[in-house]
N, C-alpha and C positions, 0 to 999 in steps of 0.2 A: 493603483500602486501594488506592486508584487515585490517579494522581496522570499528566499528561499537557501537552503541548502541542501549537502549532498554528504553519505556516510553509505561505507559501506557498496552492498549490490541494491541497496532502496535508497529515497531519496526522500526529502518532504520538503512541504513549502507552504506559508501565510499568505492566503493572496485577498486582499481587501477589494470589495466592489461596492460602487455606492450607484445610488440612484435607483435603484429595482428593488419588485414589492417581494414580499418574504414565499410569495410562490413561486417565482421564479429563483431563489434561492434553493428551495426547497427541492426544485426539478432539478438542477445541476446535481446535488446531493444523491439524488436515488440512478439518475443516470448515470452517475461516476460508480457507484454500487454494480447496478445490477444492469448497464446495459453499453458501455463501451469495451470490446473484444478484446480478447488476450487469447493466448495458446496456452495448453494446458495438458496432461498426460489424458485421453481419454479410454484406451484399451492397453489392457498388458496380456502378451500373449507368454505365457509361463511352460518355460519348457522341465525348469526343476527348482523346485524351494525344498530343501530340508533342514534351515533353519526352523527355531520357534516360532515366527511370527504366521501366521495362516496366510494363504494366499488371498482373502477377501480384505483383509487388514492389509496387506503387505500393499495391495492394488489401489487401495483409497489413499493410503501414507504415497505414494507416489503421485497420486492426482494431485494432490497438493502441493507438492513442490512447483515453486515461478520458475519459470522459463524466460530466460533474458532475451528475444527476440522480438522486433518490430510486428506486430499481429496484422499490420496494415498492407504488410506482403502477402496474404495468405487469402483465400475464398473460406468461405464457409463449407465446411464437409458436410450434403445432405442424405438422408436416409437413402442407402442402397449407391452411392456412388462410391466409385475406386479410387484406391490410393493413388495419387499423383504429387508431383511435387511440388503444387500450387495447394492441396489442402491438407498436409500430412507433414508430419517432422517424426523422423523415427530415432527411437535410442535403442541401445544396447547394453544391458548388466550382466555381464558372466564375473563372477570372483569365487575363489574358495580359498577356504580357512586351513590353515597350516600350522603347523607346531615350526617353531621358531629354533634350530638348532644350535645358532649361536646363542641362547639366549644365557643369562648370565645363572650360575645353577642355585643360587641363594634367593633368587627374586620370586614375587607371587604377585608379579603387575603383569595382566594381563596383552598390555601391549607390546611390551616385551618378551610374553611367553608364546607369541600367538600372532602370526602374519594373517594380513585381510580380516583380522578379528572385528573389525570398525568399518561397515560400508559408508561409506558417504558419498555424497552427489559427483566429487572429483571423479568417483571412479564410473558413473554411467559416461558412455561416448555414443555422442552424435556420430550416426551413419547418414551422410549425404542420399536423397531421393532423386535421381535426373542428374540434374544440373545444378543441384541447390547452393552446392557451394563455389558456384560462382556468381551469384545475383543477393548471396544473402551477406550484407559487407560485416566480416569482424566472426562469423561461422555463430554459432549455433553454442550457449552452454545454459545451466542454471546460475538464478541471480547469485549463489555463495555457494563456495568449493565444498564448505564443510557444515552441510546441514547433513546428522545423521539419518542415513534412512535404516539399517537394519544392525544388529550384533550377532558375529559369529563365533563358531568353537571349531578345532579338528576336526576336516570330516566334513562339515556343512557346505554347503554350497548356494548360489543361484544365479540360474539363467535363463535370462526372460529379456523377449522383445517391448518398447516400450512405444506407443504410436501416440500422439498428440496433435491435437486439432483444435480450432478456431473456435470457440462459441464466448457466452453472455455470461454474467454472474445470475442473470435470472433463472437463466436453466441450471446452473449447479455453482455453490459459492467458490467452488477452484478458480471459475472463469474471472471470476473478479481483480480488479489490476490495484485495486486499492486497499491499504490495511485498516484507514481511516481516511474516512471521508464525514466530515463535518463541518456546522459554523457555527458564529456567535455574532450578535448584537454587539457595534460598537458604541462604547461606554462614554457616558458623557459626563461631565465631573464638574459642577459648578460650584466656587465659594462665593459665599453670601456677603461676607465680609472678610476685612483682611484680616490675616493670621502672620502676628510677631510673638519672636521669642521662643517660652518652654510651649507656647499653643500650635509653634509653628513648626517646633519638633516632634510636638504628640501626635498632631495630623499625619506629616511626612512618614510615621511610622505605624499608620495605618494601614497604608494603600503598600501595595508591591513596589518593589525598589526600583525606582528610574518614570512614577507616578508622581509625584508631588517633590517638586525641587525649591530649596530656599536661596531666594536670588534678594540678594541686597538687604538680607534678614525677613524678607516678607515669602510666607508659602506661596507657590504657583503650580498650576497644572504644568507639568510641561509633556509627560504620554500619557493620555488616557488609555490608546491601546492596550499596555500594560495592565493595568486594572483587573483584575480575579472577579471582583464580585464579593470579594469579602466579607462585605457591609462593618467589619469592624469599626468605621467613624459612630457609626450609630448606638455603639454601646458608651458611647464617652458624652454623657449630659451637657456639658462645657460645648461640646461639639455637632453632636447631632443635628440641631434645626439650625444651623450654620451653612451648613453643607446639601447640595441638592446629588443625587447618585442619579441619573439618567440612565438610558438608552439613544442612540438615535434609531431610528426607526426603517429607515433604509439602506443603512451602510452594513456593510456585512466583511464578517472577517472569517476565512475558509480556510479549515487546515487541513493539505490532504498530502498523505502520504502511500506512496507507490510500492508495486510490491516487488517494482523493478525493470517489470517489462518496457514501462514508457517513463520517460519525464513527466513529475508532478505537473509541470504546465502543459507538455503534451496530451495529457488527461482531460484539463480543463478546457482545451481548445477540443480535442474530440466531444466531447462534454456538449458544449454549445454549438458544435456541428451537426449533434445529434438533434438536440431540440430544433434547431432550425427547420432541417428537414420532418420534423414531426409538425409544426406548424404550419410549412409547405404543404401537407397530407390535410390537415386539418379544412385550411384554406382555401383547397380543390373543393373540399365536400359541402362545404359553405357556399361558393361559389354556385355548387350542381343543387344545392335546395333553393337557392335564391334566385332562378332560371326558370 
């Protein structure tokens, strides 16, 4: 059962899997990390910064930024090969900072004293490679318009090519498609006996709301997924050895949230595409010692 939403240029989602042991949970988890591909700023060629920020700062704060495009388009860029339009997405940043002559003459805000004072991501633009923009559907931008990337004054300026390419979160955490990727044990909630009345309210207001529902005056489980972990039942004497707080042991409930490039579920199915194929590899090598 999956069940998810959407906000914004990221997206997250609860996705519940039952029946598999807690290491294959755990393999989903590190492969969503550090080894399903995304595209990412990996050289900036700086032709002028005279803003404050250094050019080695300025180069990393731009690695950083997600890039909203399908990575599944794209080859891997290796040591020593040329830019082409199958492993390369190029940008461009030229702005400079202006004094603002309409500006109003009693003000001391700077976004009205000061054009291009605020660089943000709107203003880098994709420059098509080839034929990119016609195989790549919806073009080319970053997940949000207005993540800032630098502050300018009169005078300042920059411009710089910006070239991104294919790789892993293992080789550098930019690569990574995820903001959080993790799970939890779901929660098993046994009454030992039945709860009426002020016992049936004290309970219910124990647990997270939409956890314990009173139906017909008697408490009931009705989501244990909801459940925190609280353990607050157990500081109530009246109630503690009433109440059993489980786990189950194979169900697992994953929250994982994208950092844009892909659908939270598109993740989870690259995710187990990956391991497959590692098991594939596994499998051969098994085969060739067992021969």
């Amino acid at each position: 059962e999956e069940e998810g939403g959407q906000s914004g240029g990221s997206s997250g989602i609860n996705a519940e899997y039952g029946g598999i042991d807690t290491p294959f949970a755990n393999a989903f988890r590190r492969i969503l990390l550090a080894e399903v591909p995304t595209m990412a700023v990996e050289e900036v060629f700086i032709n002028n910064n005279t803003s404050v920020m250094q050019d080695e700062v300025l180069a990393h704060r731009l690695g950083l930024l997600p890039i909203n495009v399908d990575p599944r388009l794209f080859e891997m860029k290796k040591k020593g090969d040329k830019v082409t339009e199958r492993n390369t997405l190029r940008f461009r940043l030229k702005v400079r900072c202006k004094r603002n002559k309409k500006a109003p003459s009693d003000t001391t805000n700077p976004d009205e004293l000061y054009l291009n004072s605020k660089v943000y991501t709107r203003t880098i633009e994709w420059e098509p490679i080839g034929d990119q923009k016609n195989w790549i559907p919806g073009g080319v931008r970053f997940t949000e318009d207005d993540i800032l990337v630098n502050v300018l004054r009169p005078g300042q300026e920059l411009d710089m090519v910006l070239d991104a390419v294919k790789g892993i979160g293992s080789d550098h955490a930019k690569f990574s498609p995820v903001a959080t990727a993790s799970y939890r044990l779901m929660p098993e909630i046994q009454l030992l006996q039945p709860f009426r009345g002020h016992l049936a309210e004290k309970l219910k207001e124990c647990f997270s709301p939409g956890v314990i529902e009173i139906v017909d005056g008697e408490a009931v489980v009705k989501c244990a997924r909801l459940d925190t972990g609280s353990r607050e039942v157990l500081r109530h004497s009246e109630l503690a050895d009433k109440v059993k707080l489980l786990k189950v042991r194979d169900h697992f409930i994953f929250t994982i949230e994208s950092t844009g490039a892909l659908d939270p579920l598109d993740l989870m199915r690259e995710a187990i595409r990956i391991l497959k194929e590692k098991c594939k590899v596994y499998r051969k090598e098994l085969d060739v010692l067992t021969t």
